[in-house]
N, C-alpha and C positions, 0 to 999 in steps of 0.2 A: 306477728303479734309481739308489742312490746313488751317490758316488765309490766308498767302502769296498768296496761290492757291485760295479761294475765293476774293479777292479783283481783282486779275489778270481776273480770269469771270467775275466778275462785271465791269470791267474796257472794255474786250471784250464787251460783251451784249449793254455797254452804247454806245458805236462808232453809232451815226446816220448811216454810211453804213450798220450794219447789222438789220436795219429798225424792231429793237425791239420790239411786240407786246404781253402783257400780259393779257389773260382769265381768267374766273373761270364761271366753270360753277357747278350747286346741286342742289341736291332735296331738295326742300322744307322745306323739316326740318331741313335744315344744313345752308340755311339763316341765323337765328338771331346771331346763332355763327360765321360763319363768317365776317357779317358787322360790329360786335361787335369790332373782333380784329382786321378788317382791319381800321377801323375807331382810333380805340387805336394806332395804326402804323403809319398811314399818315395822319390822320388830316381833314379826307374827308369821306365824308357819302358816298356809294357807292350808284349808283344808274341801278337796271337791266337794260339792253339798248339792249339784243339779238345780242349784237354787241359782245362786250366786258366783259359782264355778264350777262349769263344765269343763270333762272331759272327755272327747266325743272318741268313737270305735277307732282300729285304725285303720280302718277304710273307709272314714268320714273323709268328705271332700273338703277340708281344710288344710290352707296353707300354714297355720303359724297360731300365735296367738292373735285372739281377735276381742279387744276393750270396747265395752259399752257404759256411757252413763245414757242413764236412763232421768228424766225431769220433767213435772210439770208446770208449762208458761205457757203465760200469753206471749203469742208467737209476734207482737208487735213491740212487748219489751226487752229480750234479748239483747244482748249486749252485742254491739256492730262487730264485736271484734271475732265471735263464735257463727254469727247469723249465720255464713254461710258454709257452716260446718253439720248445720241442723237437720236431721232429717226426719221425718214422720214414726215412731218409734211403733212397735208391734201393734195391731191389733187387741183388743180385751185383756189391755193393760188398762192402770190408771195411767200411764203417762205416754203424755203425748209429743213429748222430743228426743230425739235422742244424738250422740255424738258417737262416732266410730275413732275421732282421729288416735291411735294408740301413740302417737311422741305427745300430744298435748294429757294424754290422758296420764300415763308415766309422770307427768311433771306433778298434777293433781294426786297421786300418789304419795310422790317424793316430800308435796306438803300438806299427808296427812290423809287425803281420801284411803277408804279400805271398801273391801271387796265386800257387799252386802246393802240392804233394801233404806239403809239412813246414814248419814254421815252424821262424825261430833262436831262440832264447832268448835269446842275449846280445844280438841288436838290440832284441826285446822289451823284457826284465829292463832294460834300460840308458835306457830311456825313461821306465821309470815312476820318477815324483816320487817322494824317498824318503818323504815320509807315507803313503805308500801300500805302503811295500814288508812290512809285514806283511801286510797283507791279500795284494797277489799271491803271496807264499808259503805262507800258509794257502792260500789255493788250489790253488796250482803241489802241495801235496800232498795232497791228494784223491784217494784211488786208484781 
């Protein structure tokens, strides 16, 4: 995925219609590294809440940290450059996509996503380089 092609997802993802939600859930030993660098990124101490951040037993079968966004689309507008990153998201959720990849999702971080059921826009939008700000708007309008 290019610059152009990430900005254009993150421009998607941002649109309050696809009611944006990002997880993380790990075991135990993958805490300190994690809050470490998520706190390095946004600015914000994460705090577990079983909502939005799990911390499973530590006899959960988990390797590591594990990033979900969570999003509602039509599964025929998607941007080419996530399609086949999509996978059918939980059950008696509202949303019915979701993405696992944890390096794309790290970057969606780095410009502005936080851990919880909506993202801002204006912390997003405000982040991305303006060469890129057509591309996150063609996207941000994707319906």
């Amino acid at each position: 995925m290019d610059d152009h092609e990430f900005f254009e997802v993150l421009g998607y993802l941002t649109n309050p219609n696809k009611q944006c939600k990002l997880d993380a859930e790990m075991h135990p030993n993958a805490r300190d590294g994690f809050e470490s660098r998520y706190t390095r990124l946004t600015g914000i101490v994460p705090q577990p809440d079983n909502r939005n951040y799990y911390i499973w037993s530590e006899d959960a079968n988990k390797w590591g940290v594990e990033l979900r966004v969570y999003f509602c689309a039509n599964s025929n507008n998607i941007p080419l450059a996530i399609r086949g990153m999509v996978v059918t998201s939980r059950p008696g959720t509202i949303y019915n996509q979701r993405i696992n990849n944890n390096d794309l999702i790290w970057r969606f971080i780095d410009y502005g996503f936080l851990l919880g059921d909506t993202q801002v826009e204006d912390r997003i939008r405000n982040r991305v380089p303006d060469q890129f700000l057509d591309d996150f708007n063609s996207g941000y309008q994707i319906a």
